[in-house]
C-alpha positions as CSV (number, residue, x, y, z in Angstrom):
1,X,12.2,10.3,34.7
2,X,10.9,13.0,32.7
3,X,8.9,15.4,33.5
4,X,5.5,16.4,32.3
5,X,3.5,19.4,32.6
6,X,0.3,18.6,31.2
7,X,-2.6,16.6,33.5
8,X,-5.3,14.5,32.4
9,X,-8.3,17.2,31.6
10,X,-11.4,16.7,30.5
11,X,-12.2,18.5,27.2
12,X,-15.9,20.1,26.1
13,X,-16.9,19.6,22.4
14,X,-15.1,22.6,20.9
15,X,-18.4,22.6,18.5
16,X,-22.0,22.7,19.5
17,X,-24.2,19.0,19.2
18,X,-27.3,21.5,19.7
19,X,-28.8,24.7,19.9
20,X,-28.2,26.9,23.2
21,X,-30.9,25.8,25.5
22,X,-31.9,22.4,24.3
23,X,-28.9,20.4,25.9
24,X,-31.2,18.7,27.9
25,X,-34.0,18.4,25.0
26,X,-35.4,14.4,24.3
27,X,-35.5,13.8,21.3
28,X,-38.5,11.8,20.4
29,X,-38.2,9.1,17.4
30,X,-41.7,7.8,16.4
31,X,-41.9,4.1,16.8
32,X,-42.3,3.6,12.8
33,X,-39.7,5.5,11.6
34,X,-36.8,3.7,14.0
35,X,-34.2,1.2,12.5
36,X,-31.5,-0.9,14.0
37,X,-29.4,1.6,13.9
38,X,-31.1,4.3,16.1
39,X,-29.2,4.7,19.2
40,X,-25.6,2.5,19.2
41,X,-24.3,2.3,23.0
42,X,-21.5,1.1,21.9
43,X,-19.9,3.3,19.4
44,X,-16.4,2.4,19.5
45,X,-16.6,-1.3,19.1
46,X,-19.4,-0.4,16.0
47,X,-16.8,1.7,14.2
48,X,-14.1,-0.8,14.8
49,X,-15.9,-3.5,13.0
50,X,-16.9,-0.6,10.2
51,X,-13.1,0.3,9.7
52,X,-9.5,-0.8,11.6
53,X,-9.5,-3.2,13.8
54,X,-7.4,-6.5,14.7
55,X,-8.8,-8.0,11.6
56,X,-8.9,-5.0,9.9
57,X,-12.7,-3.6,8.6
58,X,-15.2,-4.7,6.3
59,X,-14.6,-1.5,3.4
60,X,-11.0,-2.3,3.5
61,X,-11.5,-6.0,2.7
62,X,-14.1,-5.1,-0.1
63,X,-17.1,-6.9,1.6
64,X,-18.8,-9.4,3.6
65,X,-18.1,-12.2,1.4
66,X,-14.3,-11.4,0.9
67,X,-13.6,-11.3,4.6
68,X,-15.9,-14.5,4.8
69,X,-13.4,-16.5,2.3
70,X,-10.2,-14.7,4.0
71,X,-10.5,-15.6,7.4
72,X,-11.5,-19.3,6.2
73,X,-8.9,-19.6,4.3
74,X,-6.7,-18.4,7.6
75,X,-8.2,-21.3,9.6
76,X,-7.4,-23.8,6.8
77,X,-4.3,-22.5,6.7
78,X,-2.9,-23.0,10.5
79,X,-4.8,-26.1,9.8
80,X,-2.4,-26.8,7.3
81,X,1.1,-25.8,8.2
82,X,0.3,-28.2,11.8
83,X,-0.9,-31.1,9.9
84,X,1.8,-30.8,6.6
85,X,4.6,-30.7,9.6
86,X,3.1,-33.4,10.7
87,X,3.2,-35.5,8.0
88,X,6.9,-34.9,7.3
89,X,8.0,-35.5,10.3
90,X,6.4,-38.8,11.3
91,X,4.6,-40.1,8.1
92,X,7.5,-40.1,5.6
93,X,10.6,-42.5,5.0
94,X,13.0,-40.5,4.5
95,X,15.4,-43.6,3.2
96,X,13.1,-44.2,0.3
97,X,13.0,-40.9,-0.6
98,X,16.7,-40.1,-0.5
99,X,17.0,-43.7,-2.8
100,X,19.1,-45.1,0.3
101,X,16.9,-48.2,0.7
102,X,15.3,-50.2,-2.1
103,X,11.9,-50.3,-2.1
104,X,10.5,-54.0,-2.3
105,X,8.0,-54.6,-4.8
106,X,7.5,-58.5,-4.5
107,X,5.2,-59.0,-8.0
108,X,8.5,-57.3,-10.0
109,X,11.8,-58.6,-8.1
110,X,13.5,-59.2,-10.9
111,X,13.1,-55.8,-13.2
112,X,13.5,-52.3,-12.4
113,X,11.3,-50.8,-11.1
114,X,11.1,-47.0,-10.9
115,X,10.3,-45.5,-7.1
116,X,7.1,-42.8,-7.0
117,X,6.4,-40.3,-4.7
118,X,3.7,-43.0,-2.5
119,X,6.2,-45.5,-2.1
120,X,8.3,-42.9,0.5
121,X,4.8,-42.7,2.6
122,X,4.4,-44.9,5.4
123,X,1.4,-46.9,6.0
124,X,-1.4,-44.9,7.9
125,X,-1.4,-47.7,11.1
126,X,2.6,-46.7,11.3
127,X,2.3,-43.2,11.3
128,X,-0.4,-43.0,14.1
129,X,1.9,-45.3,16.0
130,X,4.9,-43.0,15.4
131,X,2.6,-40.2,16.4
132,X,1.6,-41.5,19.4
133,X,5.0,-42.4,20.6
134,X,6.5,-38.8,20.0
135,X,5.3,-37.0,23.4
136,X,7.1,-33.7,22.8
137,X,5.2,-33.9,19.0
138,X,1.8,-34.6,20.8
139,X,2.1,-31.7,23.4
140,X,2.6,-29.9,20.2
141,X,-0.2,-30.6,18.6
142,X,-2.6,-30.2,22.2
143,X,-1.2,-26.6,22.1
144,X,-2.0,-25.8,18.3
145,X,-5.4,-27.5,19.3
146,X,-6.3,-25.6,21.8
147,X,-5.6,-22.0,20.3
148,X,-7.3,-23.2,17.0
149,X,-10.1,-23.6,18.8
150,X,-9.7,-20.2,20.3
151,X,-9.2,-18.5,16.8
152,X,-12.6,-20.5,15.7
153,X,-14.4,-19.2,18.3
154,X,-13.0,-15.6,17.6
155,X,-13.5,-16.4,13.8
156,X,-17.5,-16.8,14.6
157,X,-18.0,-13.9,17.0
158,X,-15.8,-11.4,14.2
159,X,-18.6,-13.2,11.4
160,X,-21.6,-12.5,14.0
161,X,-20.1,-8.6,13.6
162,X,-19.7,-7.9,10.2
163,X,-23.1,-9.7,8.8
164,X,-24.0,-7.0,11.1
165,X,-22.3,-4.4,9.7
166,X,-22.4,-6.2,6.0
167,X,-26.8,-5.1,6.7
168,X,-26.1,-1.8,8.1
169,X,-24.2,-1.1,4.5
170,X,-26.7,-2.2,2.4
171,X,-29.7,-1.3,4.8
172,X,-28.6,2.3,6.6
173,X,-25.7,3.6,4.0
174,X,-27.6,2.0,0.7
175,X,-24.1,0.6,-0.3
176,X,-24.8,-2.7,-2.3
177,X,-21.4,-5.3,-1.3
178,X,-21.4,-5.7,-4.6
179,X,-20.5,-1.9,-5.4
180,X,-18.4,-1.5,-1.8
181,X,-14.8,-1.8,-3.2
182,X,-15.7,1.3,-5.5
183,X,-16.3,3.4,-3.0
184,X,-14.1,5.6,-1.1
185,X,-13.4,5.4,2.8
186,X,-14.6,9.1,2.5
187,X,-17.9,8.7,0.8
188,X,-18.4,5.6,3.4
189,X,-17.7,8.1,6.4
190,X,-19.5,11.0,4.5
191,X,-22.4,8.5,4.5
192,X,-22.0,7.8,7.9
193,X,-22.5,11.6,9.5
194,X,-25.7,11.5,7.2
195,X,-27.4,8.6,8.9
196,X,-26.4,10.4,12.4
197,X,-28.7,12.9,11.7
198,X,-31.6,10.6,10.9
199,X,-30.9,7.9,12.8
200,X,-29.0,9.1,15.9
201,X,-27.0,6.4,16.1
202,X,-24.6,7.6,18.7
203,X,-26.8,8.5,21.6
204,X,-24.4,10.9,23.0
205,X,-23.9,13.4,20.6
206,X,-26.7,14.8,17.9
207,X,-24.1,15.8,15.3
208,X,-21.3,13.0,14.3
209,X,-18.1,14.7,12.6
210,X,-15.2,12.6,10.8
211,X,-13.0,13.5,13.3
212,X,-14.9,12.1,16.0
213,X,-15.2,8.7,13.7
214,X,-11.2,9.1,13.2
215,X,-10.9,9.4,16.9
216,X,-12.8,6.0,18.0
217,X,-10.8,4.1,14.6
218,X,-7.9,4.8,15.7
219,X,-7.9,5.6,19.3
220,X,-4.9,3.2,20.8
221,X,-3.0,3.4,17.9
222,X,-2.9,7.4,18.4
223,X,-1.5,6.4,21.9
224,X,1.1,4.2,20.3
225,X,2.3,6.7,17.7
226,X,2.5,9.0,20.6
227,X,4.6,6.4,22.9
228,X,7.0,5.9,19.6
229,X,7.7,9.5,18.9
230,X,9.1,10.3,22.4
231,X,11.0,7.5,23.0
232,X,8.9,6.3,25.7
233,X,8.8,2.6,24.6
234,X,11.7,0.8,25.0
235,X,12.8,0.1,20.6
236,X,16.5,1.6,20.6
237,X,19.4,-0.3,21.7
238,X,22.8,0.6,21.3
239,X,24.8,-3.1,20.3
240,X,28.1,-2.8,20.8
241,X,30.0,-3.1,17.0
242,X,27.0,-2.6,15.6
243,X,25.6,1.0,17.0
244,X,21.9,2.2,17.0
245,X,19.9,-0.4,16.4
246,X,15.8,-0.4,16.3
247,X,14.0,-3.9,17.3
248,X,10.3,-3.7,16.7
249,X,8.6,-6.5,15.7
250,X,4.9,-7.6,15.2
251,X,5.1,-9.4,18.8
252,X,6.6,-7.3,20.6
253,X,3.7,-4.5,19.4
254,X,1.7,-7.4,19.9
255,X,2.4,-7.5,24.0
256,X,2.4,-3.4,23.8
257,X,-1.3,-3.2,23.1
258,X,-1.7,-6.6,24.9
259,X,-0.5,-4.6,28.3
260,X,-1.8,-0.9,27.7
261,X,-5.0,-1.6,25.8
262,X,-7.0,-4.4,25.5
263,X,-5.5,-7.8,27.6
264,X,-6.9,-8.7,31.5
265,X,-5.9,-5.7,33.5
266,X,-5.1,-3.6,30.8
267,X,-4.7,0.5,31.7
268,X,-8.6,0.7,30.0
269,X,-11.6,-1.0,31.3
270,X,-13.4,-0.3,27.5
271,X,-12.7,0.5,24.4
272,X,-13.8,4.1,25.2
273,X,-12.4,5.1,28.7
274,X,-9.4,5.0,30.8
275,X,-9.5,3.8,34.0
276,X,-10.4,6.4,36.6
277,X,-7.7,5.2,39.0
278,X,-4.7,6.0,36.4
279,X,-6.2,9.7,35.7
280,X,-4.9,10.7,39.3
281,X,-1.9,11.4,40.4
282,X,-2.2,10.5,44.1
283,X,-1.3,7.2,43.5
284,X,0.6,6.6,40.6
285,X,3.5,5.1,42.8
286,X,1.2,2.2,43.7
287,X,-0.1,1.7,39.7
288,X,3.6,2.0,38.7
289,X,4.1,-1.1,40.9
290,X,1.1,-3.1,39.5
291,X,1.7,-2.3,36.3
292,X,5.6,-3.9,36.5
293,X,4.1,-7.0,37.4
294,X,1.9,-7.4,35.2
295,X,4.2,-6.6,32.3
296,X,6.7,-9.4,34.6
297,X,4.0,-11.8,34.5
298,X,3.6,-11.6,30.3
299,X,7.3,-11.5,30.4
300,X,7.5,-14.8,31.8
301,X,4.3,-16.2,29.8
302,X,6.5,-15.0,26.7
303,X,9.5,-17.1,27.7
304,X,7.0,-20.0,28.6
305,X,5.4,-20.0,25.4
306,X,9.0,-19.6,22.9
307,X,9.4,-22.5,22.0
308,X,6.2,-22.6,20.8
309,X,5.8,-19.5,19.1
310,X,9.5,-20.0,17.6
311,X,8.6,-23.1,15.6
312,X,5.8,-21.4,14.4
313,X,7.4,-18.8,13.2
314,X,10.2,-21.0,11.3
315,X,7.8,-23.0,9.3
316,X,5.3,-20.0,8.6
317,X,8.7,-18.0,7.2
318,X,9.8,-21.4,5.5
319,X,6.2,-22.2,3.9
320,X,5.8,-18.6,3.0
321,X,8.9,-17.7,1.3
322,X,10.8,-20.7,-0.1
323,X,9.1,-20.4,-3.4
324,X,9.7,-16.9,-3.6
325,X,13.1,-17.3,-3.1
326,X,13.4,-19.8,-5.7
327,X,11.3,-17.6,-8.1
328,X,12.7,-14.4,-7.4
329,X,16.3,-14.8,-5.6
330,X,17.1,-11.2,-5.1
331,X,13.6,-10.5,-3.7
332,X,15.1,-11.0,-0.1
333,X,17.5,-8.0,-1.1
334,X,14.7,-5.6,-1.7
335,X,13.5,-3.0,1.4
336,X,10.2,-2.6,3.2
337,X,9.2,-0.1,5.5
338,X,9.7,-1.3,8.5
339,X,7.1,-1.4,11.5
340,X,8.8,1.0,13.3
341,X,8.9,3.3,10.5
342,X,5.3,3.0,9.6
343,X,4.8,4.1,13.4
344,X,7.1,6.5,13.7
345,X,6.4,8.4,10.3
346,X,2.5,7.7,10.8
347,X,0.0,11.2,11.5
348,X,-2.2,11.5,14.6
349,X,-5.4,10.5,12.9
350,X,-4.3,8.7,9.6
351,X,-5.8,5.3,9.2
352,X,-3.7,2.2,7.7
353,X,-5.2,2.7,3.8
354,X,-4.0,5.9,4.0
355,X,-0.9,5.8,5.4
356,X,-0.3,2.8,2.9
357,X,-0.7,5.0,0.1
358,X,1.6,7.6,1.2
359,X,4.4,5.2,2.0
360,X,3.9,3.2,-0.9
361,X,4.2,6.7,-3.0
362,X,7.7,7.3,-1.5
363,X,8.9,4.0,-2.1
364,X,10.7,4.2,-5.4
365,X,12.7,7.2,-4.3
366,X,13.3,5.6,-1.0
367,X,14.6,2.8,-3.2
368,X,16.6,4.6,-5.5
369,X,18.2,6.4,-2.1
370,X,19.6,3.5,-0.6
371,X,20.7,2.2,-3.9
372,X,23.1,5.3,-4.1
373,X,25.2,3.4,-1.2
374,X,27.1,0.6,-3.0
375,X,30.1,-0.3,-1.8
376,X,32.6,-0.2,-4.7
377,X,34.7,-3.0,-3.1
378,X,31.6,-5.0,-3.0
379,X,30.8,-4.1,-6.5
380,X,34.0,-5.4,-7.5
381,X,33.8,-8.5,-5.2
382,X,30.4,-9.3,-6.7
383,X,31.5,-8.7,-10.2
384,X,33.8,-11.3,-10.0
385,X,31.8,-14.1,-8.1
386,X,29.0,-13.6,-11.0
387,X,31.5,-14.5,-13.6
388,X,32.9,-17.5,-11.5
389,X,29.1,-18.9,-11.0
390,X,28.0,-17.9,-14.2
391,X,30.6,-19.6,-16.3
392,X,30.3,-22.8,-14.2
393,X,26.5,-22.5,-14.7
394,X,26.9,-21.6,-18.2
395,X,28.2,-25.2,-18.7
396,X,26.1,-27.1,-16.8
397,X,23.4,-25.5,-18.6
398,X,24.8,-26.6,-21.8
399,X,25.5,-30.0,-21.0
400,X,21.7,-30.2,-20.2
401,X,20.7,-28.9,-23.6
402,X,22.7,-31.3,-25.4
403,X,21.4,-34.5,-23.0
404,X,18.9,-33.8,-20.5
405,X,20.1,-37.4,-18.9
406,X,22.8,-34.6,-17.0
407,X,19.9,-33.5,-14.5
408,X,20.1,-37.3,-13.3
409,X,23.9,-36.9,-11.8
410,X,23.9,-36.5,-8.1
411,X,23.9,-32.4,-6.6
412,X,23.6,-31.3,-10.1
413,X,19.8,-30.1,-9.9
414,X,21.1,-28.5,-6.8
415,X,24.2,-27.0,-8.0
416,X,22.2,-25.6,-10.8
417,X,19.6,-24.1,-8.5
418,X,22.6,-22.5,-6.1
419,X,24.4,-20.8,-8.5
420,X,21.6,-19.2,-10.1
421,X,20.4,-18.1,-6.6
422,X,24.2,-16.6,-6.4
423,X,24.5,-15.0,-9.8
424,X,21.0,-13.3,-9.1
425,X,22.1,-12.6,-5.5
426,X,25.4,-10.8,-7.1
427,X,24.3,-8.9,-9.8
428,X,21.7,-6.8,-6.9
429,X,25.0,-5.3,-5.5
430,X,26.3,-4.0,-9.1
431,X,25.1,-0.9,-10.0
432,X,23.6,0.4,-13.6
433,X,26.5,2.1,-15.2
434,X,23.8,4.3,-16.6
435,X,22.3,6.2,-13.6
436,X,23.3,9.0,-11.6
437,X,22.5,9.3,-8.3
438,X,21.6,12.5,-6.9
439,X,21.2,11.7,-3.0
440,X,20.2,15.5,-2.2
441,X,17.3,16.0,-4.6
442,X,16.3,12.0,-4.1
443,X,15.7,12.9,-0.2
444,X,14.0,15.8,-0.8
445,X,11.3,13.7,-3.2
446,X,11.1,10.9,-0.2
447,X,10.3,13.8,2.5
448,X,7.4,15.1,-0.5
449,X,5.9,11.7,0.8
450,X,6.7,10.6,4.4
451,X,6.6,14.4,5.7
452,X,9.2,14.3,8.1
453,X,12.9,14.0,8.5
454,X,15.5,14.9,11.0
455,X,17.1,18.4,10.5
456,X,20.6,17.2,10.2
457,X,20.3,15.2,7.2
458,X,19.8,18.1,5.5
459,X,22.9,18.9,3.4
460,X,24.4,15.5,4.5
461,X,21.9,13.2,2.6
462,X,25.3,11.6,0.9
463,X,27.0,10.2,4.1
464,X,27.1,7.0,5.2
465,X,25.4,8.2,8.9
466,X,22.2,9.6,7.2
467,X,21.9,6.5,5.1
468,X,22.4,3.9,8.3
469,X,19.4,5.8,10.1
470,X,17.0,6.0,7.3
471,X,17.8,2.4,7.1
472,X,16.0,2.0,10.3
473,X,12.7,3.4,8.5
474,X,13.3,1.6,5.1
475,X,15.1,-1.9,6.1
476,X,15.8,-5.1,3.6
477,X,13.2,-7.4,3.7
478,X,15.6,-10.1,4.9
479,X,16.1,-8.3,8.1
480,X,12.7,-7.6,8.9
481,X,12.1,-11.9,8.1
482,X,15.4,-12.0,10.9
483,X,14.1,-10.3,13.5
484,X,10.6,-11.4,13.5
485,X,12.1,-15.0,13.9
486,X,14.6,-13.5,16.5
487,X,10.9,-12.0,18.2
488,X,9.9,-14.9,20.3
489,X,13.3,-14.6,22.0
490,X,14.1,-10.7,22.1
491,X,10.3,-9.9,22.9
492,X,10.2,-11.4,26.7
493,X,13.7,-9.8,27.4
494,X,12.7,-6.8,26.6
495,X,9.1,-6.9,28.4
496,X,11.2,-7.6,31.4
497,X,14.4,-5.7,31.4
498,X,13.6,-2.4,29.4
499,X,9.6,-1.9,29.6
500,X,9.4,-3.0,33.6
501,X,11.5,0.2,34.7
502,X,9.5,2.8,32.5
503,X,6.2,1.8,34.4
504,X,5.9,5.0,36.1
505,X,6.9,7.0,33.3
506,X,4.3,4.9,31.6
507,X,1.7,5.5,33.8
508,X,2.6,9.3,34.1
509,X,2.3,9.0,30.3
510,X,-1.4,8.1,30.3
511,X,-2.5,10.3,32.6
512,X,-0.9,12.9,31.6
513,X,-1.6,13.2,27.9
514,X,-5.4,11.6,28.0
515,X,-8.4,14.1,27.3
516,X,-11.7,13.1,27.7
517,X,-14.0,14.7,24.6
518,X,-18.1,14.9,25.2
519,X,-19.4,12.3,23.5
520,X,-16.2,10.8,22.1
521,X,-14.2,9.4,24.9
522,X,-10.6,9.1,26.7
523,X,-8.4,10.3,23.6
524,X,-4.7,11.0,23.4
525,X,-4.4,14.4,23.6
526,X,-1.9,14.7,20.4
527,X,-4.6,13.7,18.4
528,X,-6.9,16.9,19.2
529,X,-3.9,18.7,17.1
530,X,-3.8,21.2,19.2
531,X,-1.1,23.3,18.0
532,X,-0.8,25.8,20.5
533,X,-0.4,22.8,23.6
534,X,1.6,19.9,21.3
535,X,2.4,21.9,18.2
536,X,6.1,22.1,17.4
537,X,8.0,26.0,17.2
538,X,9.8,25.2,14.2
539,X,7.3,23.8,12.4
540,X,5.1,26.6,10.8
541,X,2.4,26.6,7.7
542,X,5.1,25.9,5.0
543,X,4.6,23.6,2.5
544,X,5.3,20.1,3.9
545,X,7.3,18.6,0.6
546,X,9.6,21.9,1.2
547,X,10.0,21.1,4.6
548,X,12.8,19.7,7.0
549,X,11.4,18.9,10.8
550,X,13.7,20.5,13.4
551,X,13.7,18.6,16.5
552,X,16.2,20.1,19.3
553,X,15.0,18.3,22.1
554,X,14.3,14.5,22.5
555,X,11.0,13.6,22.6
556,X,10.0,16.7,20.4
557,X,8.9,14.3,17.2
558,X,5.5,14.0,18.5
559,X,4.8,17.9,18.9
560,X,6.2,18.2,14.9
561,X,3.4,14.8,14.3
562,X,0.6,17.0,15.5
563,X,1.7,20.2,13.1
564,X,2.4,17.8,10.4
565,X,-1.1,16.1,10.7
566,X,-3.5,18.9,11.0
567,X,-3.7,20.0,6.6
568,X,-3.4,16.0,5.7
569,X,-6.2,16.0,8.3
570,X,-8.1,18.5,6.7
571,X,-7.5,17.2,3.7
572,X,-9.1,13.7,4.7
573,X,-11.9,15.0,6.8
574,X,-13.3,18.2,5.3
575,X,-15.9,19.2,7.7
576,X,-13.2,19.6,10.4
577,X,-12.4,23.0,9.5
578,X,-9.3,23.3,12.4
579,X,-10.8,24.6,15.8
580,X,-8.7,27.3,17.9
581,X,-5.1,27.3,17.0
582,X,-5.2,24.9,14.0
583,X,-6.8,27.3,12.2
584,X,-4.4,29.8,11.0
585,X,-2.2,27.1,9.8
């Protein structure tokens, strides 16, 4: 296990909240001139509704009513996807619809008669009895009941929050929803250290700043950040044939905060503090212990509940994507950046908007970049296959113009359909004769955006070994569809085999890099970007687009994070002006 030097500490305000001698001064709000707002106990749940949280905040969905309609529309969608799957399954006769059986129409026996769409449905009385005889469909649809009904009841508690917050915007910050999506996230939090000042709506502090508001946002996910950059969850598996290899999926990050942050027995007992068992080190053998079975225990709820959450995740990725397959074949060919990345390559302190924006500003380049690596045997093999399918398409589309009657033949809509998907498919690996690809200078533009990158792709931007592990950051948007259907069986495997040995290290983790701030909380200490305790030697105030991370030592990405994140800090809260060593830089 490694070994850490640091201990869990418990940090002063490194700025005054008051005037020497009048710590312990009341302050006295007349009875007329107090709101709702003055005095919030609770400060980190009220800031979680205001910005990110599990359903994301109220600026960021542009207002009460548009988070109203979205999480409806949510409902009606699971609502949906159980009952359509439903309906196909046991309500439809498939012999009618695939013209193997005649349907009988008694009043027309002796003519023609065409089939419709109603015909294939059976009669309602038939497909309740089919229903009812299909047990394993049933237990199904008990299941999907039962956690509806859970997401309801969550759905009405998150509404009961933001018409609270939707009248602290209009009533406290004078923001109108109707003029919210024009207005910054800034000139919402600038707004917000205003109304401290006459409201004092946190009670434990007489001055708010925005880092104290970034600190509560995104509190857990600075812990997570943290966890990712050294190595300490368990992401990177080395497959035989097929190398390094990152698996980090939605559900798996899913059980990580389910088990550190927020689930029954989780290492916090708010959304605020640690619990004061896991900030000693007396017994961390004995929470090491507890904490492996726990994680054991959701392990073996994950393998319970796969088949479940398998099928789900089938006909969500089939409902969701079919049509823009057919629409747009070659969209499954196009790259995303992948969870892991957006961890990995995410700032101490940077909420999801903004760390949207930057990615989304590096993505051309980041496109262009991977585009440089096309296999000329590939380009030659696809080459070929277009002009195979396109000349046997090519006629087929012909025959159609000259009598549409052709569509009627058996497979030939299908056929059709297939080898545009393939011509489509083939042309995205043939290369535009006209472009030249300058790998060097095309990294350098990506790292302008994403501000970091290991040291040894510098100079070597054109190999194959640079391109394979920036793959990881930037994958094809077909392989991030795999693995999150590949999630509900990985996930539990590696809950129990790979995250139950690192408890201790886990527990050392927390313990060892939590700070408690006056008036702010239990906070991971990266996040204070402290550059003299976390900040990284190589890593100095040079300008970041000119800039190539060196990381010697494993685990060192997090100490290059918190130099990396103090000036696009500064940049996104300007009041914090850098205390102690973040201020030179």
């Amino acid at each position: 296990m490694a070994h850490f030097d640091t201990q869990y500490q418990r940090l002063e305000a490194s700025y005054s909240d008051s005037p020497p001698g009048e710590e312990d001064l009341l302050v006295h709000v007349p009875e007329g001139s107090k709101s709702p707002w003055h005095h919030i106990e609770n400060l980190d749940l009220f800031f979680s509704r205001i910005s990110s949280s599990h359903v994301y905040n109220l600026h960021q969905k542009n207002g009460f009513t548009c988070m109203l309609i979205g999480e409806i529309f949510e409902l009606m969608q699971f609502i949906f996807v159980v009952a359509f799957t439903t309906f196909l399954v046991s309500c439809v006769d498939y012999d009618i619809l695939f013209a193997n059986k005649m349907v009988n129409h008694s009043e027309h026996s002796s003519e023609l008669v065409k089939v419709t769409l109603p015909d294939a449905f059976l009669p309602p009385s038939v497909c309740s009895a089919r229903i009812q005889q299909n047990g394993f469909l049933i237990s199904i649809l008990v299941i999907a009941g039962v956690f509806w009904v859970h997401r309801l009841i969550k759905f009405i508690y998150n509404i009961c929050c933001y018409w609270e917050i939707h009248s602290f915007y209009i009533n406290a910050l004078k923001i109108p929803m109707s003029n919210l999506p024009y207005y910054t996230w800034q000139e919402v939090q600038a707004r917000i250290v205003q109304i401290q000042k006459e409201h004092q709506i946190c009670i434990h502090k007489k001055e708010l700043t925005e880092l104290d508001i970034y600190h509560r946002i995104l509190r857990f996910k600075n812990y997570m950040v943290a966890m990712v950059n050294k190595s300490l969850l368990p992401i990177r598996f080395h497959l035989p044939g097929l190398g390094d290899t990152i698996f980090y999926t939605r559900g798996l990050k899913y059980n990580f905060e389910l088990i550190f942050f927020w689930g029954p027995g989780s290492l916090f007992e708010n959304e605020w503090s640690l619990k004061a068992e896991y900030k000693r080190g007396s017994n961390r053998l004995e929470l090491a212990d507890k904490l492996s079975a726990r994680i054991l225990w959701i392990g073996i709820a994950n393998f319970i509940l796969c088949p479940l959450i398998l099928i789900w995740q089938i006909l969500y990725a089939f409902f969701s994507y079919t049509e823009i397959l057919k629409r747009e074949p070659g969209s499954l060919g196009a790259r995303c950046w992948s969870l892991y990345g957006r961890c990995y390559l995410r700032h101490f302190n940077e909420l999801d908007h903004e760390l949207h924006s930057r990615l989304s500003k590096g993505y051309k380049p980041a496109s262009k970049y991977m585009n440089c690596f096309i296999s000329p045997l590939l380009t030659i093999v696809a080459k070929n296959v277009a002009f195979f399918a396109g000349s046997i398409l090519a006629v087929l589309i012909a025959l159609t113009i000259y009598d549409e009657d052709v569509l009627a033949v058996e497979h030939v809509l299908t056929t059709v359909t297939l080898l545009g998907v393939g011509v489509t498919v083939c042309r995205s690996f043939i290369p535009d004769q006209h472009l030249v690809f300058c790998p060097e200078q095309l990294l350098r533009v990506i790292l302008a955006h994403i501000h970091y990158m290991p040291d040894h792709w510098q100079a070597n931007a054109h190999r194959y070994e640079t391109r394979d592990e920036f793959s990881q950051l930037f994958q094809y948007k077909a392989v991030f569809i795999l693995e999150e259907l590949l999630s509900p069986i990985i996930t539990p495997l590696i809950l129990i085999f790979c995250l139950r040995p690192k408890s201790l290290e886990i527990i050392d983790f927390f313990r060892n890099f939590t700070v408690e701030v006056v008036g702010v909380g239990d906070t991971c200490s990266f996040a204070q970007m402290d550059v003299r305790q976390h900040g990284h030697p190589a890593v100095g105030p040079v300008p970041l687009p000119l800039h190539w991370g060196v990381l010697p030592v494993a685990g060192a990405e997090a100490q290059a994070e918190v130099t990396h994140g103090v000036l696009p800090g500064r940049a996104r809260a300007p009041r914090w002006a850098g205390e102690g060593s973040c201020a030179p830089l």
